[in-house]
N, C-alpha and C positions, 0 to 999 in steps of 0.2 A: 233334266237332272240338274240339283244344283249346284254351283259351284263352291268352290274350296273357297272360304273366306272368315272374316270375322265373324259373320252371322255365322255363321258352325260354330266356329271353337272361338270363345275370345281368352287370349292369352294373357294373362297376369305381367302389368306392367315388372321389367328388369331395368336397373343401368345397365352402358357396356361397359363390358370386361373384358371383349376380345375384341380385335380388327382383323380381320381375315381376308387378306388377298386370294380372291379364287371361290365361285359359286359354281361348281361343273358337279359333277354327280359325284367324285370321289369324296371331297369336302365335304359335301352333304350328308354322307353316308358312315362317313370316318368321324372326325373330327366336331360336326356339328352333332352326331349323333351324341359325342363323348360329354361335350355341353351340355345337351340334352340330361344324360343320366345324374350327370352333377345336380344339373338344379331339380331335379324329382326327387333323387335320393339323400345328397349332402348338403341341401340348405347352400348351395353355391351363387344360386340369385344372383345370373350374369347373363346380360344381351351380348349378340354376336350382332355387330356393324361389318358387311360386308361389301369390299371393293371389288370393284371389275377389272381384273385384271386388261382384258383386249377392249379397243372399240367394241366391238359386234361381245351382246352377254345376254344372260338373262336376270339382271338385278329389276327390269321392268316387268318381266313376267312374276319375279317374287314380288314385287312390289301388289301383282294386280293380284293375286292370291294374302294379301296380307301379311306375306312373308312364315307363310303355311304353306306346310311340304308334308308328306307320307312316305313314311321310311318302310319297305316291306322286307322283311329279314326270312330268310328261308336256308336250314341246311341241319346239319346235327347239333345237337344241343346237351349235353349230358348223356350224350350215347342215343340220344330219337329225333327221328327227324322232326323239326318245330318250322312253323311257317308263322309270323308276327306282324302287324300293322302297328307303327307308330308314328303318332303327327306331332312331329318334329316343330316345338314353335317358340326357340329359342333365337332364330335373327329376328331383329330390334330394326332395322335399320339395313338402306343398300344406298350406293353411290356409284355412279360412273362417272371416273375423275376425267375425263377424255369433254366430257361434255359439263360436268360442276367439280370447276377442279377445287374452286374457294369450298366447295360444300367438302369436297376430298380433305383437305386442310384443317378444316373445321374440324377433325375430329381429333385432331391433336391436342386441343384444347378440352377434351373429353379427361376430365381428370378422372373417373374411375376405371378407366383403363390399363392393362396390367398387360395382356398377353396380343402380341400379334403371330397369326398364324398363314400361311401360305402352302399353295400348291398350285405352281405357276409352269408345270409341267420341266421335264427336265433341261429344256434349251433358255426356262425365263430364267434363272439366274444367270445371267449374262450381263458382260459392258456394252453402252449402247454409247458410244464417241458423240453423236449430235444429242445428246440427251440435255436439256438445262435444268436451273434451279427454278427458273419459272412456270415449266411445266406448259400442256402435259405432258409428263415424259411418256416415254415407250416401254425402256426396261421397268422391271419388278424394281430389282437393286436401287432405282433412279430415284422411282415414286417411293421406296421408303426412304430413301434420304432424306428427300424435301418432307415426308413429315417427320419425320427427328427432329429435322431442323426446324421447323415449326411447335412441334412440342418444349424442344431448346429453348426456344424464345417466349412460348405462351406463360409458362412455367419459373424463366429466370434462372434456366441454369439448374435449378433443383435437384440434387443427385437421388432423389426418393421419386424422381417420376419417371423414371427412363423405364423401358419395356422387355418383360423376356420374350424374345423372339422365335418360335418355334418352324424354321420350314419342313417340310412331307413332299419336297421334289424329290425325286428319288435316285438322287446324286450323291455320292461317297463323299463323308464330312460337307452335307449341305447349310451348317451354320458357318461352319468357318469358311465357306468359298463366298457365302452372301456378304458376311462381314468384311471381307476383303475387298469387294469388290464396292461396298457403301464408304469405308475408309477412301479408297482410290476416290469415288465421287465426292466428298468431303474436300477433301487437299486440291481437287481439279477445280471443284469450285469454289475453291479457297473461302470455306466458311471459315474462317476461323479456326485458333488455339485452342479456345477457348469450348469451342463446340467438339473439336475432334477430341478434348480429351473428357467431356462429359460425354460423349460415344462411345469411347471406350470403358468407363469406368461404372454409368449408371445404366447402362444395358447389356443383357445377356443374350448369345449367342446362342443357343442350343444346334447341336446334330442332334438326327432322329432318323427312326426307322419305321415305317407305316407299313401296315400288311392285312388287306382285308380285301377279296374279290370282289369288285362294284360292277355287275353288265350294267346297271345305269335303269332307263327309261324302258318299259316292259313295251315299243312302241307296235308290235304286230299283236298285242295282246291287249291294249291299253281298252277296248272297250268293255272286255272283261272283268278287267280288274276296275274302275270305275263301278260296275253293278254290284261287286264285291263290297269294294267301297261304301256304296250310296252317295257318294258325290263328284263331279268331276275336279280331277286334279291335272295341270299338265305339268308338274313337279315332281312324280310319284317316281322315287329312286329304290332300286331293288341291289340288295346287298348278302352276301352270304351272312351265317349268324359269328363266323370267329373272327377273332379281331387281335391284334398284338401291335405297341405303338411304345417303342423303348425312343425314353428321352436321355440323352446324357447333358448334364448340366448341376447345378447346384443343389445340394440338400434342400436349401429351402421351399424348392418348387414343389415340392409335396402338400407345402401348406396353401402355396398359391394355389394348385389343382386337385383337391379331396378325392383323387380314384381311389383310394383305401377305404370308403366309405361305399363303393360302386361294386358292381361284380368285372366293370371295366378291365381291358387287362394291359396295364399300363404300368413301364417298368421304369423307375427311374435311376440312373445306374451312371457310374464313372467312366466306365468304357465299353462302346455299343457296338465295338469291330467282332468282337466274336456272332452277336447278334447277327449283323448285316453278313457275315459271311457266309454263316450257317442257310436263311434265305436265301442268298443270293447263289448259293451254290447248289442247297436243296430244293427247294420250290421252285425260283426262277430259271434255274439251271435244267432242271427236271422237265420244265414248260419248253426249253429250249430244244434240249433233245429230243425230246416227243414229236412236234411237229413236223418236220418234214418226213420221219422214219414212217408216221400212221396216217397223214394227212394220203400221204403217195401210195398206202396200202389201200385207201381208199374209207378213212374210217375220219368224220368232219366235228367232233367233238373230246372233248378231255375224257370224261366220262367213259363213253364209250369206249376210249383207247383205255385206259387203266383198265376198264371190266373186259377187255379181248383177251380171250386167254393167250396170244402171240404175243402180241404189241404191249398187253399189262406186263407178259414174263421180262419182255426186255426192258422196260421202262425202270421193274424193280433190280433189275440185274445191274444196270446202268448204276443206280442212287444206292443201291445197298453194298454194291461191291467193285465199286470204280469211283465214286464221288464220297461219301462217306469216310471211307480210308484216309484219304488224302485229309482230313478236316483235323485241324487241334485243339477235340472236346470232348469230352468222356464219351465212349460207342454209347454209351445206354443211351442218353440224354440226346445222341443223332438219329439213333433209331425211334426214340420215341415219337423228335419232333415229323421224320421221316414217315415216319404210320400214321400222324397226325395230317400228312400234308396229302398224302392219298386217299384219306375220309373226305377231305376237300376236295378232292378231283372229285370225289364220285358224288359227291353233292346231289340228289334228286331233283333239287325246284333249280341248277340253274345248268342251263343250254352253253357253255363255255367253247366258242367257234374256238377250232384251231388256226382259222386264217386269223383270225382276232390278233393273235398270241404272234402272228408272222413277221408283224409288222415292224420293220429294220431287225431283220432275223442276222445278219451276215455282222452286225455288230451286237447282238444281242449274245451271241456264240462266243464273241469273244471276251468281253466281261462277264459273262454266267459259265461257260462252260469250257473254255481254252485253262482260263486257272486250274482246274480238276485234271484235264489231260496231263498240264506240264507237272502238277505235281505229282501225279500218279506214274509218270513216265520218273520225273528225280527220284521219285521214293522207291520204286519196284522195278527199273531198269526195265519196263518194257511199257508195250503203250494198252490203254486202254482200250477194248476193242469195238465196245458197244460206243463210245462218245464218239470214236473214230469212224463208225457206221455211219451214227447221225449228221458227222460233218461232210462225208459222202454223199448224205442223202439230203443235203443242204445244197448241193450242187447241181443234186439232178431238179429238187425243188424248183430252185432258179430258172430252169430253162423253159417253167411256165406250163406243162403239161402234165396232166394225171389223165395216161389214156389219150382219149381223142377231148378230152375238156378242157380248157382252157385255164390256169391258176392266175389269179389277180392279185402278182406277187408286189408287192407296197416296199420299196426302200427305196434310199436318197440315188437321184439320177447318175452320179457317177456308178451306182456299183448296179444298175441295172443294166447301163451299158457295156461295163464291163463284163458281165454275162452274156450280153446280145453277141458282141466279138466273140465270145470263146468261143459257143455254142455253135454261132455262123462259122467257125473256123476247123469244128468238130468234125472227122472223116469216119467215124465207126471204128476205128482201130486201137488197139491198146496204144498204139502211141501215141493216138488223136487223145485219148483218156489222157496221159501223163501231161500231155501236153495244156491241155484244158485245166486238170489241177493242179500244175506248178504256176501257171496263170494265175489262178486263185489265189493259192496258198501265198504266193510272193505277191502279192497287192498289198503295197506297203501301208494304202489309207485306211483299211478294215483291218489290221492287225497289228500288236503294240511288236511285233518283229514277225521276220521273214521266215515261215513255218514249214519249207521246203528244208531250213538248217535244223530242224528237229532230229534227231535219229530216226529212221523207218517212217518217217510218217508219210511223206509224199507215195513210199511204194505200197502204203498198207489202206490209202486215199484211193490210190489207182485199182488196187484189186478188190474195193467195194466197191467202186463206181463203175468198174465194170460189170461185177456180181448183180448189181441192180439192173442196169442196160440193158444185158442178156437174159437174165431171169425171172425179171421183175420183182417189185419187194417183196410180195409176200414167201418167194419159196431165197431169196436173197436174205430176209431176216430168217429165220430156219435155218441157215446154213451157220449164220454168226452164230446164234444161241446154243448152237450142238457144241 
């Protein structure tokens, strides 16, 4: 079979337009996809130059494909399920500045460049203390400094060439923490007056909020979908079909990025905290609670849990009348996006693990789903019952077993040991329960305070943790829902 290249498809020379920290399958699927529709539909005629974020990537592998990739879209579409192939052949260009860092540089000097985009996952915007101006650095924040400051200088200062900078880490106000942190490396490495304040004056910062389910590489399937194909690809990213990608930044950027000429769904807006909270409360909150309550019933997909008629009831019980209340946005507008987000669970073309979703579950809980508690405890004097289940059933989670099966439970080593204690320290007893979740609950590094000073919550912890213990969840969930 043959392979993905220029002899396939040859792509219509572009300039770039974008620099894009980050070739991982979200990027590809999100972001490069949205390139994509620009230059088919709004005449936007712009290459994407892509940096390698880590040593270890695949800019060689796009390279050996001609920097041709296969975007498979699969889920509802207008109310039908649609399943889509498209060959994505808008990067231009890849570099890995680790190994050609002057080629990295080099691109600063790219005068039709406008936008830089990144997804360097949530720990890359960070300070890296041994980073320098000579490179290579390690951090994200480092390597875009030193090309500022290379563009700075290519340019002479120019206040018409500086970049709006778009990051999709998916970090609360992730413009303003990246900018803070390129300032801090600025002044440390004492570029200059002169540069720090064309830093701040001819580039823009944007926050942002991405939202599109990427499993990535279809790899237990991948011979398949190749015959499907007719060629081989080892690029081939599978994405659901909705998409939502709210920028906050300047009026202008509508002209810089034409999605009003796209069916893209791309929102550009002044302030994008109702956005991110509604997310991060519904959907990702929703992901959170889910998984250990159905994972431990025994049921290993999203899908699956939404259509169980037990695990769906509590799911929606959970979002429609414990999380929802608590939010400050019109009910229609939560319900709607709410009914939208459970067409996604049930997605037909994608297999969505719930262990997937587990991964650093003990702080996932407390940025998605600890806010919903406390405000539905402030707002209605009592606690919510079903979030309260699932933080129960976050505990039994941890202790690694479903049944006689082992769980391959993934979080940072402090808080797996912290578990391994309790659990080694657990005697069977309701006191061994209270004891084991005041443990938890007052583990002051998983929690922005000590959850034991909640009202009722530690005794209402203990007598689902034991509910589950003694009865197991399935006839334990049954008992909450009555």
């Amino acid at each position: 079979m043959e392979k993905l290249s220029k002899a396939l498809h040859q792509a219509p020379p572009r300039p770039i337009k974008v620099i894009q920290f980050g070739e991982g399958n979200f990027l590809r699927a999100f972001t490069d996809w949205t390139v994509q529709k620009l230059n088919d539909e709004a005449d936007f005629n712009g290459g994407i130059a892509v940096v390698q974020p880590l040593p270890v990537g695949l800019v060689d592998l796009l390279a050996s494909q001609d920097f041709l990739y296969t975007h498979t879209l699969k889920g509802i579409k207008n109310g039908e399920p649609v399943k889509e192939h498209l060959l994505n052949d808008s990067i231009v260009s890849a570099v890995n500045p680790y190994t050609d860092h002057a080629g990295y540089l080099g691109l600063a000097a790219v005068e039709t460049v406008k936008i830089v985009i990144s997804n360097t996952t949530e720990s890359g915007i960070a300070y890296e203390p041994e980073d320098t101006l000579e490179g290579p650095q390690k951090g994200f924040p480092a390597k875009l400094t030193a090309l500022l400051h290379a563009r700075f200088k290519a340019f002479g200062g120019d206040p018409d060439k500086g970049f709006v900078i778009i990051p999709c880490e998916l970090i609360d106000r992730n413009g303003d923490k990246l900018k803070e942190v390129v300032e801090r490396h600025a002044r440390e490495w004492q570029l200059g007056e002169a540069f720090e304040a064309w830093l701040g004056e001819a580039n823009t910062f944007c926050n942002s909020l991405v939202d599109r389910i990427v499993p990535g590489y279809p790899r237990d399937r991948i011979q398949e979908v190749w015959e499907e194909l007719g060629y081989e690809d080892q690029l081939v990213v599978e994405s659901e079909q909705f998409n939502l990608w709210v920028i906050e930044g300047p009026a202008g950027l509508k002209e810089l990025l034409p999605v009003d000429r796209t069916d893209c769904n791309v929102l550009f807006v002044e302030d994008m905290t109702p956005y991110r909270t509604r997310k991060v409360r519904i959907l990702n909150g929703a992901h959170t609670t889910l998984v250990p309550v159905a994972y431990l019933y025994g049921i290993d997909t999203v899908k699956e849990s939404v259509e169980h008629p037990v695990v769906g009831k509590y799911l929606a019980q959970a979002v429609y009348e414990e999380i929802i209340p608590t939010l400050d946005l019109p009910k229609e507008e939560l319900e709607s996006f709410a009914a939208e987000v459970m067409d996604r669970f049930r997605n037909p073309f994608i297999s969505h693990q719930l262990l997937s979703i587990s991964l650093n579950g003990m702080s996932k809980y407390n940025t998605r789903v600890l806010p919903s508690l406390e405000a539905y405890l402030r707002e209605k004097g009592a606690l919510p019952k079903r979030l309260v289940f699932s933080l129960a059933a976050m505990l039994v989670f941890y202790r690694g077993l479903r049944g006689e099966e082992t769980i391959p439970v993934n979080d940072a080593e402090d808080i797996l040991e912290l578990f391994r204690k309790a659990w080694a320290a657990f005697d069977g007893s309701e006191e061994g329960c209270r004891s084991l979740a005041r443990t938890v609950l007052a583990h002051a590094p998983v929690w922005t305070a000590d959850l034991t000073a909640l009202p009722g919550l530690l005794d209402l912890v203990v007598e689902y943790l034991g509910l589950i213990l003694e009865k197991g969840m399935e006839e334990a969930l049954q008992e909450v829902l009555l």
